[in-house]
NUFITOR-768550 format. One record per residue (C-alpha): residue number from 1; residue in one letter; z, y, x. Coordinates in Angstrom, 2 decimals, m for minus. Layout:
# residues N
[NUM, 'A', [Z, Y, X]]
...
This chain:
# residues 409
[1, 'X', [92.38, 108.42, 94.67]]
[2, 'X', [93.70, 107.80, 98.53]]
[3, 'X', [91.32, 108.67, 100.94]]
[4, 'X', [89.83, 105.46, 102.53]]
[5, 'X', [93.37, 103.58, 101.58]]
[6, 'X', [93.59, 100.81, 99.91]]
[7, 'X', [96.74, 98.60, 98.69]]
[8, 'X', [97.93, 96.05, 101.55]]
[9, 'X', [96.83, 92.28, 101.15]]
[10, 'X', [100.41, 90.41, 100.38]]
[11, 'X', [98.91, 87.97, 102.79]]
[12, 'X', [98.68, 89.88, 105.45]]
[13, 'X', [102.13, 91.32, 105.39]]
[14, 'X', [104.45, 89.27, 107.72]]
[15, 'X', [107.77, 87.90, 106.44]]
[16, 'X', [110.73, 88.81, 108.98]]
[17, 'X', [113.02, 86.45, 109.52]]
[18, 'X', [116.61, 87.19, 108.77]]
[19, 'X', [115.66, 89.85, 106.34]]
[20, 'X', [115.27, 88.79, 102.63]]
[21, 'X', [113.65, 91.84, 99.96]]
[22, 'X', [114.61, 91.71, 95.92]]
[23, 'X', [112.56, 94.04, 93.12]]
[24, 'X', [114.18, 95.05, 89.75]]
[25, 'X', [113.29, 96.82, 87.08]]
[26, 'X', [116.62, 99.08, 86.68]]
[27, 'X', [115.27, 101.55, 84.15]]
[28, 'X', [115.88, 104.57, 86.73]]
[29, 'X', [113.88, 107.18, 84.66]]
[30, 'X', [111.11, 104.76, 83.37]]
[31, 'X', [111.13, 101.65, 81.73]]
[32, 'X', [109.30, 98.56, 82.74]]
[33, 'X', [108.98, 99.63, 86.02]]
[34, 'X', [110.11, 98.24, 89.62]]
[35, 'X', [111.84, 100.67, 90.79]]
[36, 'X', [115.23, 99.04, 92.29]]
[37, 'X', [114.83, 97.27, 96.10]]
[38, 'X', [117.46, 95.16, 97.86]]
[39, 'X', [116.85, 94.57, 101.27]]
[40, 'X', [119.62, 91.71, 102.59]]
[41, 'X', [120.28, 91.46, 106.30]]
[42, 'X', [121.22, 87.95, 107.68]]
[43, 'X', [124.28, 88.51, 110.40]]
[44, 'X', [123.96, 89.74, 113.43]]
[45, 'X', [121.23, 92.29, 112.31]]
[46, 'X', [120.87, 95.76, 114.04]]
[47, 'X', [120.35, 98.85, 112.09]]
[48, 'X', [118.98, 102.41, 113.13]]
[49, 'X', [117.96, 105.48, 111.19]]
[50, 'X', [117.13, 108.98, 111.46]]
[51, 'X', [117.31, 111.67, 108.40]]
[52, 'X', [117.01, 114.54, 106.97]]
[53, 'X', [117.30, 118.29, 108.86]]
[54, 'X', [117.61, 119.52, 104.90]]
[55, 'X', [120.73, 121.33, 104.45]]
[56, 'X', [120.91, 119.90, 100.67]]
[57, 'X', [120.48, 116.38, 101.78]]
[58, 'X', [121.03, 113.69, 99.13]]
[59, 'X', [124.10, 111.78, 98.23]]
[60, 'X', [122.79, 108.76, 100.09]]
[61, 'X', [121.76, 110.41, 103.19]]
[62, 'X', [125.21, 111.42, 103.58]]
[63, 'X', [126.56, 108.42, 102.67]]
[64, 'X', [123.95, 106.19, 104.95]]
[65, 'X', [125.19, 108.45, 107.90]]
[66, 'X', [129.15, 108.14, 107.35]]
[67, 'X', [128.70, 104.22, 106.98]]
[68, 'X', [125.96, 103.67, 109.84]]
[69, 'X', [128.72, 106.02, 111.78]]
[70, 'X', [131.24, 102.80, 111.56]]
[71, 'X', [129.03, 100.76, 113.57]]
[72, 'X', [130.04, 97.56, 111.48]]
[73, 'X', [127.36, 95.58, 110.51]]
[74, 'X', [124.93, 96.03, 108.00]]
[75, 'X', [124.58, 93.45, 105.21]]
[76, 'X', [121.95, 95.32, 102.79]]
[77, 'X', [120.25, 98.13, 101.97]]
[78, 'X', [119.62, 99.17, 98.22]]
[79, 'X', [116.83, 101.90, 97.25]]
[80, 'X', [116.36, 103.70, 93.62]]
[81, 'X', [113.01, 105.34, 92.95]]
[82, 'X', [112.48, 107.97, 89.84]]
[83, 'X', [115.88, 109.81, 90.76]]
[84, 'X', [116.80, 111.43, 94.10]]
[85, 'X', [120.93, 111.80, 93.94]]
[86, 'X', [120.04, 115.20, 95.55]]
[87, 'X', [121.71, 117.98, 94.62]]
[88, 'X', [124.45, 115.94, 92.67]]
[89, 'X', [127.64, 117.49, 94.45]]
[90, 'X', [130.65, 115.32, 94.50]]
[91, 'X', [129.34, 113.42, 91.74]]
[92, 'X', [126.57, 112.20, 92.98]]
[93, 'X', [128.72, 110.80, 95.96]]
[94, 'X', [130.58, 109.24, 93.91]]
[95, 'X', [127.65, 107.58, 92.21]]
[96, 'X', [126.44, 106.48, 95.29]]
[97, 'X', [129.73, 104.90, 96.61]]
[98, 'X', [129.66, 103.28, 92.91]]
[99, 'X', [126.30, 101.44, 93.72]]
[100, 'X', [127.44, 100.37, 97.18]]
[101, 'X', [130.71, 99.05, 95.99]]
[102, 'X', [129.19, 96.81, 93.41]]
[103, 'X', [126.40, 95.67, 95.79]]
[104, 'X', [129.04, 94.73, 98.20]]
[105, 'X', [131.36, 93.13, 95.63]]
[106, 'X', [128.37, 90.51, 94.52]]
[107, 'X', [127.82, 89.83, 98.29]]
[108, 'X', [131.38, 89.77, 99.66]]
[109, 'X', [131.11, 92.90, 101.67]]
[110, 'X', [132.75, 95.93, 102.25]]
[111, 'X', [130.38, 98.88, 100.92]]
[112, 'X', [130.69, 100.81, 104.03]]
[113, 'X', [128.32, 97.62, 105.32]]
[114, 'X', [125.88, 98.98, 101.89]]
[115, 'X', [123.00, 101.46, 103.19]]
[116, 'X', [122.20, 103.72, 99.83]]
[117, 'X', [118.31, 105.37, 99.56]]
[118, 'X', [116.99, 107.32, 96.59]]
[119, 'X', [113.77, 108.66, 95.54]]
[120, 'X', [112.50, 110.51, 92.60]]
[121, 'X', [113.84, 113.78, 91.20]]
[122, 'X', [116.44, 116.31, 92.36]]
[123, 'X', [119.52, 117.33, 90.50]]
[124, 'X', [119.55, 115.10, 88.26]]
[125, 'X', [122.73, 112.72, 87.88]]
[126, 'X', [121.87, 109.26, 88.93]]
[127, 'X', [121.69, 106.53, 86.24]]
[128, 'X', [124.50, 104.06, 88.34]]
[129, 'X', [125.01, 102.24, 85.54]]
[130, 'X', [121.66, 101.13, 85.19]]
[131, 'X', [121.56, 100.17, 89.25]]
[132, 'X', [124.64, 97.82, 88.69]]
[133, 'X', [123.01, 96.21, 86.07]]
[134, 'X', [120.03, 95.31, 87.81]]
[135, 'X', [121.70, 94.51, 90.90]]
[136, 'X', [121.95, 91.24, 90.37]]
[137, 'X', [118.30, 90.83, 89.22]]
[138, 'X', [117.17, 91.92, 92.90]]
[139, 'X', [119.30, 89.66, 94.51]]
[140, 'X', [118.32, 86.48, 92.57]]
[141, 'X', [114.71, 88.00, 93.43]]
[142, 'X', [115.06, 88.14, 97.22]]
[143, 'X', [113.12, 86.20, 99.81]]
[144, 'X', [110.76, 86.61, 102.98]]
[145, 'X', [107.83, 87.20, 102.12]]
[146, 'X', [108.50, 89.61, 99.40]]
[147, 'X', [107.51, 93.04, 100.97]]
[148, 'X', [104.01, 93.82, 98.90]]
[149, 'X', [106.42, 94.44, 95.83]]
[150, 'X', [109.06, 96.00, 97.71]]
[151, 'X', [106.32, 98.62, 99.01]]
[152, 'X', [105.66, 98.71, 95.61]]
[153, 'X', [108.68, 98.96, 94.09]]
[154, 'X', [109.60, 102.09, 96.25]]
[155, 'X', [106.88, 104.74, 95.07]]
[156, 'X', [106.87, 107.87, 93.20]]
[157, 'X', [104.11, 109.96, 93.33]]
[158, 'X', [102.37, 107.06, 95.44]]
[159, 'X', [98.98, 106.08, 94.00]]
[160, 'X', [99.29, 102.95, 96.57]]
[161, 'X', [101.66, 101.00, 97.79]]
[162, 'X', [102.14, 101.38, 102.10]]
[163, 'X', [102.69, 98.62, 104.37]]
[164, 'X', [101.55, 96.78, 107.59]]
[165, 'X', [102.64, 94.04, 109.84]]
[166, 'X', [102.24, 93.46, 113.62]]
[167, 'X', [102.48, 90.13, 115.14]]
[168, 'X', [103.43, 90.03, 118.87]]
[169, 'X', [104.79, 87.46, 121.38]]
[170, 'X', [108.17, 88.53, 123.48]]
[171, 'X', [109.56, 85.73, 126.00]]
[172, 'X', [107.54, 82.89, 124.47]]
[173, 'X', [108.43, 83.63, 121.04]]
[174, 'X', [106.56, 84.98, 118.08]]
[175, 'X', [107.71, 88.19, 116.80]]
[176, 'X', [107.11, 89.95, 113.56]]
[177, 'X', [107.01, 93.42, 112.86]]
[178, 'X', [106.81, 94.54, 109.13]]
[179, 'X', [106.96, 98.15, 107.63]]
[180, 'X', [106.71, 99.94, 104.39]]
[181, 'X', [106.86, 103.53, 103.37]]
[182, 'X', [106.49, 106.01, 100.39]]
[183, 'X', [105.50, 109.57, 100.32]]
[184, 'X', [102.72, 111.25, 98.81]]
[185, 'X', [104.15, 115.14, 98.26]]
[186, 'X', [107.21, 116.77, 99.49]]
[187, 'X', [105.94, 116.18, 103.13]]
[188, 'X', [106.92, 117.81, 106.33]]
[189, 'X', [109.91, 115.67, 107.88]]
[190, 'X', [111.99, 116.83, 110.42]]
[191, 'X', [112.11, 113.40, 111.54]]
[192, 'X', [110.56, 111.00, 109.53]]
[193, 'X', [108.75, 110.72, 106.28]]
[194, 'X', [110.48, 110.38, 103.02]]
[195, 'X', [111.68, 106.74, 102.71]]
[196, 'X', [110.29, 104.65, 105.58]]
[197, 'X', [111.75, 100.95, 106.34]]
[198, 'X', [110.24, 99.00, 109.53]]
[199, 'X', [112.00, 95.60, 110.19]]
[200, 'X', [111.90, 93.24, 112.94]]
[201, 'X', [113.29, 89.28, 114.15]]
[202, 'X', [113.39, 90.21, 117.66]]
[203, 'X', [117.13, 90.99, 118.86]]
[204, 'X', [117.66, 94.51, 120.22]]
[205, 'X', [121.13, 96.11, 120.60]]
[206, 'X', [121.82, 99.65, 118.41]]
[207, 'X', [121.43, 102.10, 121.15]]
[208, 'X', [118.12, 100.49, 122.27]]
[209, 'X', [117.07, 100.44, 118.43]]
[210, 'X', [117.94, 103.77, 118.00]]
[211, 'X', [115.85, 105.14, 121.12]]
[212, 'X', [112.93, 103.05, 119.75]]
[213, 'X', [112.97, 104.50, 116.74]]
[214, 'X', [113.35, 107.89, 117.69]]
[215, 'X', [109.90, 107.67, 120.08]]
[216, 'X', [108.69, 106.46, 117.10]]
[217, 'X', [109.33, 109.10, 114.58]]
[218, 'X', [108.01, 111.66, 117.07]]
[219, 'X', [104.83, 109.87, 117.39]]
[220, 'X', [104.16, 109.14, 113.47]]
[221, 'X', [105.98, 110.90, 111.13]]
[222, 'X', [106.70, 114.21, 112.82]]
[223, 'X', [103.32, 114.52, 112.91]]
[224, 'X', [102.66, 114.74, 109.52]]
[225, 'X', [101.96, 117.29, 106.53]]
[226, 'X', [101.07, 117.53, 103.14]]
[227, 'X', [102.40, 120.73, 101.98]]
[228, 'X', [105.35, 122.05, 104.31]]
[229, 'X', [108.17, 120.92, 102.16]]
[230, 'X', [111.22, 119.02, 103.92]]
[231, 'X', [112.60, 116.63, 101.77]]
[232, 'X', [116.35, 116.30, 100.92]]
[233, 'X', [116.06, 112.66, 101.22]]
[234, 'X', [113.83, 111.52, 104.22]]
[235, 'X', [115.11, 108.56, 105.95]]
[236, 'X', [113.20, 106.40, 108.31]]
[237, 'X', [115.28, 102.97, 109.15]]
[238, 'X', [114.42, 100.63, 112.00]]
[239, 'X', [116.09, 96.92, 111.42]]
[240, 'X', [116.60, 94.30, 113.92]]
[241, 'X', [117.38, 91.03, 112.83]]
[242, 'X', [117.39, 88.96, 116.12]]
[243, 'X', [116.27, 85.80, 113.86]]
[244, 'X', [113.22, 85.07, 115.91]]
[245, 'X', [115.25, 83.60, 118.94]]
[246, 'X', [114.23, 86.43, 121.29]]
[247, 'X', [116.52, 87.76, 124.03]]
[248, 'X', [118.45, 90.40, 123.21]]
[249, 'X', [116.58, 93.90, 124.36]]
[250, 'X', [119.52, 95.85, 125.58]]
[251, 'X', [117.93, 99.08, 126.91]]
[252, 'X', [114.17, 100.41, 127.57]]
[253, 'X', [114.72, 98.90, 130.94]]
[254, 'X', [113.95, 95.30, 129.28]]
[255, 'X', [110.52, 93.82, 130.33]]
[256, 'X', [110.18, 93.34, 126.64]]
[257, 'X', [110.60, 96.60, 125.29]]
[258, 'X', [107.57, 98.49, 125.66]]
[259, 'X', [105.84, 95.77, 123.67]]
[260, 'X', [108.19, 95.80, 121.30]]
[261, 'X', [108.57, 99.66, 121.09]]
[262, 'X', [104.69, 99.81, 120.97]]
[263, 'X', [104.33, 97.64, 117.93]]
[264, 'X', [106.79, 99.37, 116.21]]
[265, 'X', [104.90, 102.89, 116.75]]
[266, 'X', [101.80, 101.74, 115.64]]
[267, 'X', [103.36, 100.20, 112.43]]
[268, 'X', [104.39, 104.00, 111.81]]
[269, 'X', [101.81, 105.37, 112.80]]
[270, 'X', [99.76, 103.92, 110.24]]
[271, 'X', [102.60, 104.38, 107.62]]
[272, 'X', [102.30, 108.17, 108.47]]
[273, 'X', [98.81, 108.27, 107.93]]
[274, 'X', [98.59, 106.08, 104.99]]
[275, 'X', [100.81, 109.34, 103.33]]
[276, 'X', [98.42, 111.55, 104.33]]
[277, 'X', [95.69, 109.53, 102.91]]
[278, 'X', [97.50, 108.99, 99.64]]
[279, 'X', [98.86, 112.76, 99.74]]
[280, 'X', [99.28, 114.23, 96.39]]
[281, 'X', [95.78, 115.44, 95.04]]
[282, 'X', [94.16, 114.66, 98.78]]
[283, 'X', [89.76, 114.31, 98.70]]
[284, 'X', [90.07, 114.65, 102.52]]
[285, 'X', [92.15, 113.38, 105.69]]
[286, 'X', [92.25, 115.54, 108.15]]
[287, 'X', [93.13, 114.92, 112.15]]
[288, 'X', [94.35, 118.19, 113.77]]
[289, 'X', [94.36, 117.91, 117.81]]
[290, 'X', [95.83, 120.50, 120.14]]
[291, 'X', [94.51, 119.95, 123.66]]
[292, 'X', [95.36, 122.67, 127.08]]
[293, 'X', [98.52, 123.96, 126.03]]
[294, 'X', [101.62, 124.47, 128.67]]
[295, 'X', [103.91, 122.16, 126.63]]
[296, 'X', [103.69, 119.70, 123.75]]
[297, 'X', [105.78, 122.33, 121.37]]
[298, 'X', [103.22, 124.85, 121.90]]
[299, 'X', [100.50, 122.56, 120.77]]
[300, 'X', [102.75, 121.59, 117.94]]
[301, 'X', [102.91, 124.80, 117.02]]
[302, 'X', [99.46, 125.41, 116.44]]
[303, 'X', [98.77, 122.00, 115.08]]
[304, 'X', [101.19, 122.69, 112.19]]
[305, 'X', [100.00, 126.60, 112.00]]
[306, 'X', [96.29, 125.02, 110.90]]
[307, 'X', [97.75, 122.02, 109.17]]
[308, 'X', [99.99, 123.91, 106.79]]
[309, 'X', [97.66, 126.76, 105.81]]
[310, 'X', [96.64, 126.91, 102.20]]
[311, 'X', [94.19, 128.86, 102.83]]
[312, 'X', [92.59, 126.14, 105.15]]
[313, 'X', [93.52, 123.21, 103.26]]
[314, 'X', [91.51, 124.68, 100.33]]
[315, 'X', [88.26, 125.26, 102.40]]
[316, 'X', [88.54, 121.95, 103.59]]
[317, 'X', [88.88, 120.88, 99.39]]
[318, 'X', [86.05, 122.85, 98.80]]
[319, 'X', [83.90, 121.88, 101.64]]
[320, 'X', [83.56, 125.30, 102.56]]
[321, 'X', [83.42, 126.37, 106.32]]
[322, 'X', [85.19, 129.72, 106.18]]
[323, 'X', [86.27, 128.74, 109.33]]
[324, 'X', [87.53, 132.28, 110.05]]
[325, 'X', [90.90, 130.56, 108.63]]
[326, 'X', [91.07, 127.92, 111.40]]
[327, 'X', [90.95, 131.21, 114.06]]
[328, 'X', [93.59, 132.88, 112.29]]
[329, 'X', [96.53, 129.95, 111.77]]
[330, 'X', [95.58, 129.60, 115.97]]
[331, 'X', [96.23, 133.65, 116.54]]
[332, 'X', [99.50, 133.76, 114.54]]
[333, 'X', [101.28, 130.09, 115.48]]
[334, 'X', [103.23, 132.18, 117.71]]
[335, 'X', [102.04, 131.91, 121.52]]
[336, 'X', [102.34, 135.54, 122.61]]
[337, 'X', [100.20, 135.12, 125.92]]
[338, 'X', [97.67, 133.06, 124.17]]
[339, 'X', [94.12, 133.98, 125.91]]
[340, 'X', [91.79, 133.72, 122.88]]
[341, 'X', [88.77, 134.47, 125.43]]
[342, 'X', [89.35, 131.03, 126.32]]
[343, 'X', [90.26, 129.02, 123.51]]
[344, 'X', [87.45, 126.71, 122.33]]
[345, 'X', [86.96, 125.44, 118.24]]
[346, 'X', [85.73, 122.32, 117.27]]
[347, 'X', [84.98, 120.83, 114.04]]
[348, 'X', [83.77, 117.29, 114.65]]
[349, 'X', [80.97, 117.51, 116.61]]
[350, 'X', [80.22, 120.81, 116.37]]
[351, 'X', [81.73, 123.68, 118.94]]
[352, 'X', [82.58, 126.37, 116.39]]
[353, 'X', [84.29, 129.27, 118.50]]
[354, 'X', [84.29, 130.06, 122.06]]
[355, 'X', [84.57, 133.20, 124.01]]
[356, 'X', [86.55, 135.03, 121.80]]
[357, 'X', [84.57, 134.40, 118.71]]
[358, 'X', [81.68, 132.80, 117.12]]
[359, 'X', [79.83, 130.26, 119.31]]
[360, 'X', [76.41, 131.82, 119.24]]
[361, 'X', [74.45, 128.33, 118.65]]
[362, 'X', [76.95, 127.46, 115.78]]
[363, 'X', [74.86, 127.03, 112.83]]
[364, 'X', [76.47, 126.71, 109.20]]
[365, 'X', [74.40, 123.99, 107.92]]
[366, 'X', [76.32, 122.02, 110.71]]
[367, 'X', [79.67, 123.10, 110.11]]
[368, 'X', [79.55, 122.09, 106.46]]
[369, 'X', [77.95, 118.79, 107.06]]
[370, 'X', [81.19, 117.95, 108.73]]
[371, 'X', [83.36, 119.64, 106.21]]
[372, 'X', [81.87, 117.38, 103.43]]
[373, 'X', [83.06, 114.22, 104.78]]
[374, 'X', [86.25, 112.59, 104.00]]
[375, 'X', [87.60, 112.38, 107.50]]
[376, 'X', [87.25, 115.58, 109.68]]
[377, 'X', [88.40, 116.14, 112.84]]
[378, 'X', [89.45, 119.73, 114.48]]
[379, 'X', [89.71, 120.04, 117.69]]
[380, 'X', [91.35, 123.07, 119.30]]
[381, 'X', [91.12, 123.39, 123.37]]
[382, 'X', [93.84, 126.44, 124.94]]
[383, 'X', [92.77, 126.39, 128.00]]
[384, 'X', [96.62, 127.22, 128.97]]
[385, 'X', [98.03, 123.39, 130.70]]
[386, 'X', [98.09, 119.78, 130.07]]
[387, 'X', [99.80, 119.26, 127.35]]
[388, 'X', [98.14, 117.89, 123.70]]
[389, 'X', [99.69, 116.88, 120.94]]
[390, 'X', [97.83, 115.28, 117.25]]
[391, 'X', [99.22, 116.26, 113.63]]
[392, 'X', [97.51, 114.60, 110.79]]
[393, 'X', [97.38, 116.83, 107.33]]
[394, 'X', [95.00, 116.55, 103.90]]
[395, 'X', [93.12, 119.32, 102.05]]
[396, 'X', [95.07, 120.95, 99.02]]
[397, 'X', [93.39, 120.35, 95.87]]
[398, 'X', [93.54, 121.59, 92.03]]
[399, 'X', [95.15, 117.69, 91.51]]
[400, 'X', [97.89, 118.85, 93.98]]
[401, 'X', [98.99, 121.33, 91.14]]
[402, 'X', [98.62, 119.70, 88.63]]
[403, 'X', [100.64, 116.85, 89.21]]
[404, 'X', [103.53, 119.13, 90.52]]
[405, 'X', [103.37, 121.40, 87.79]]
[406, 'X', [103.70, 117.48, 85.15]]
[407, 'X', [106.25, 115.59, 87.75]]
[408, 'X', [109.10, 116.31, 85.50]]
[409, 'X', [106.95, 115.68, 81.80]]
C-alpha cells in the first residue's frame, strides 16, 4: 500500500483547455486493461520535454527527441504501458515510427508532429499491431476532463494512479494546470521521473516552456529515489496550449511567469513525491535534507549517498535505528575536506550525532519512536556554507523483491 497516498478525486482534476485525453484497452501485454493514452493538442500548442541520460534509451525517447528537434507543431502524444520499446534496436524504431504514422494518418498529420512514450518491460518487441488497432478507440474516447483514467491508464508497477491540478489567475484569466505521472520502481532520473505529463491553457513560447520545465525537474524529480536505477525511458513533458486566452509568456522576464513557473513546480513536486509514496514495496516516506554545505551539488551528494543506501533503507523498513548507517553514507558521499567534528545528525526531532559522534543525550527509545512512523525526516547540518538541498527516498522492503523478482511472471 502507498504511504499516506491515495487515488486523485476525478473532480478535482482540472480539464485544460485545448488538450483532449483518450484511454484504450490495446492488449499491450495484458488483456482488459487500459493501457493505451492519446493525448490531442488543439493548434497552436507548445511542447517541451526532457529525457533520459540512459545510454540504452528507448525507441521513443529517441524518436520524441528527433521529432521535438523539428520544432513543428505537436498534434498528439500516444503512450503504451506493459512494454518499454527499450532495447529493441532498429526494430523497435521502426515500431515506433509505425505507431506514429498511423496516429498521424487518422488525424491528418505528419508523424514527425506524433510524440511516442512507452512503459512496461525492456527488450521485448513492441506489440504495434495491437496500438494501431486501438488507436482509434482512444481517439473516439478523448475529451477534457478525462485525465483520472489517463493517470490511470499509464501505470505499471503503480498501486495508484498520480495526478493534481493547480488553478491560478494570469492577466485576468483563469489558468489551469494539470499533471499526471507513473513510477513506482526503476527510480533515479537524471532528469525527470519515468513518464511524467504536466499540461497547461496559458500561452508560453518553446524556449520559455523549456526553461520552465527544466527548473522544474530540478526541483521535483531530480530529487527523487527509490532504488538508484535510471530508467531507459524517463520523459517528463511540459504542454502549453495557449487555449485559456492568456498572453503569450515569451521569456522568464514576463510578469506572469513566476506564477506560472511556480504552479507548475508544485504540480511536480507532488508528482515526485506521490512516486516515492507509491514506491515499489515502500512502508515509509522518507525526507532527506542537506543543510551547510558550500554548494547545492555537495549537498546533493550526500542527500543521494543516505537516500540510496540499502543498508539504510532497510533500517528504516525495519524500524531499527542503527543509525551508524546514516554516519557512514555522510563519510563516503565524497567531500574530501568534510569536517565530521562539525557535522550535526538529526532524525526528526531528535539530535542524533554531533561532535564527531554520538550525541551524548541521544537516547534509543527516542530514535526509534521516530523511526516507527511512516514519515521521517533526516536532517543533516555540514557546517561547511549556505547551500541546502532536499531529496525525497522510501525504505526498501521484502515487497520490493518480491515484486521485482514476479514483474516478468
Amino acid at each position: 500500500m502507498p504511504v499516506n497516498l491515495a487515488p486523485p478525486n476525478p473532480e478535482d482534476l482540472l480539464p485544460v483547455k485545448g488538450l483532449a485525453l483518450g484511454v484504450a484497452e490495446a492488449g499491450v501485454r495484458k488483456a482488459k486493461r487500459k493501457d493505451l493514452l492519446v493525448m490531442r493538442l488543439a493548434d497552436g500548442a507548445t511542447v517541451a520535454g526532457v529525457f533520459t541520460q540512459n545510454r540504452f534509451c528507448a525507441a521513443p525517447v529517441i524518436l520524441c527527441k528527433e521529432h521535438l528537434a523539428l520544432a513543428r507543431p505537436v498534434r498528439a502524444l500516444v503512450v503504451n504501458t506493459g512494454n518499454a520499446n527499450a532495447g529493441t534496436g532498429d526494430d523497435g524504431l521502426a515500431r515506433a515510427r509505425k505507431a506514429c504514422a498511423e496516429l498521424a494518418v487518422l488525424l491528418g498529420c505528419e508523424s514527425s508532429q506524433i510524440l511516442p512514450f512507452s512503459t512496461g518491460v525492456i527488450m521485448e518487441p513492441l506489440p504495434v499491431e495491437r496500438i494501431v488497432a486501438a488507436l482509434p478507440r482512444a481517439l473516439a474516447d478523448c475529451r477534457e476532463g478525462n485525465w483520472a483514467r489517463a493517470a490511470e491508464s499509464i501505470m505499471t508497477t503503480d498501486t495508484v494512479p498520480k495526478a493534481r491540478s493547480r488553478r491560478l489567475t494570469l492577466g485576468g484569466k483563469t489558468v489551469a494546470v494539470t499533471g499526471m505521472a507513473k513510477g513506482a520502481g526503476m527510480i533515479h532520473p537524471d532528469m525527470a521521473t519515468m513518464l511524467g505529463f504536466v499540461a497547461t491553457d496559458a500561452a508560453v513560447s518553446r524556449a520559455a516552456l523549456q526553461q520552465m520545465l527544466t527548473q522544474a525537474a530540478a526541483r521535483s524529480f531530480n530529487r527523487i529515489t527509490v532504488d538508484g536505477d535510471t530508467s531507459t525511458n524517463d520523459s517528463f513533458m511540459l504542454i502549453a496550449t495557449g487555449a485559456a486566452g492568456t498572453h503569450t509568456i515569451v521569456d522568464e522576464r514576463h510578469p506572469d511567469y513566476a506564477a506560472l513557473a511556480e504552479a507548475v513546480t508544485e504540480v511536480a513536486v507532488w508528482l515526485a513525491q506521490a512516486i516515492i509514496r507509491d514506491g515499489e514495496g515502500a512502508t515509509k516516506f522518507i525526507t532527506v535534507q542537506v543543510e551547510g554545505g558550500k554548494s547545492e551539488e555537495e549537498c546533493t551528494s550526500v542527500a543521494f549517498a543516505i537516500a540510496h543506501s540499502p543498508l539504510v533503507k532497510t533500517a528504516f523498513f525495519a524500524s531499527d535505528p542503527n543509525l551508524g548507517r546514516l554516519l557512514c553514507a555522510i563519510g563516503y558521499a565524497g567531500i574530501p575536506d568534510l569536517d565530521v567534528g562539525r557535522v550535526q545528525l538529526h532524525l526528526g526531532d531528535v539530535l542524533v550525532a554531533k561532535d564527531g559522534g554520538r550525541n551524548p543525550a541521544y537516547r534509543e527509545e527516542d530514535g526509534q519512536r521516530v523511526m516507527k512512523q511512516s514519515e521521517i525526516t533526516v536532517r543533516v547540518e555540514l557546517a561547511r556554507g549556505s547551500a541546502q538541498t532536499t531529496v525525497w527516498t522510501c525504505d526498501l522492503s521484502h515487497d520490493y523483491v518480491s515484486i521485482n523478482a514476479d514483474y516478468r511472471s
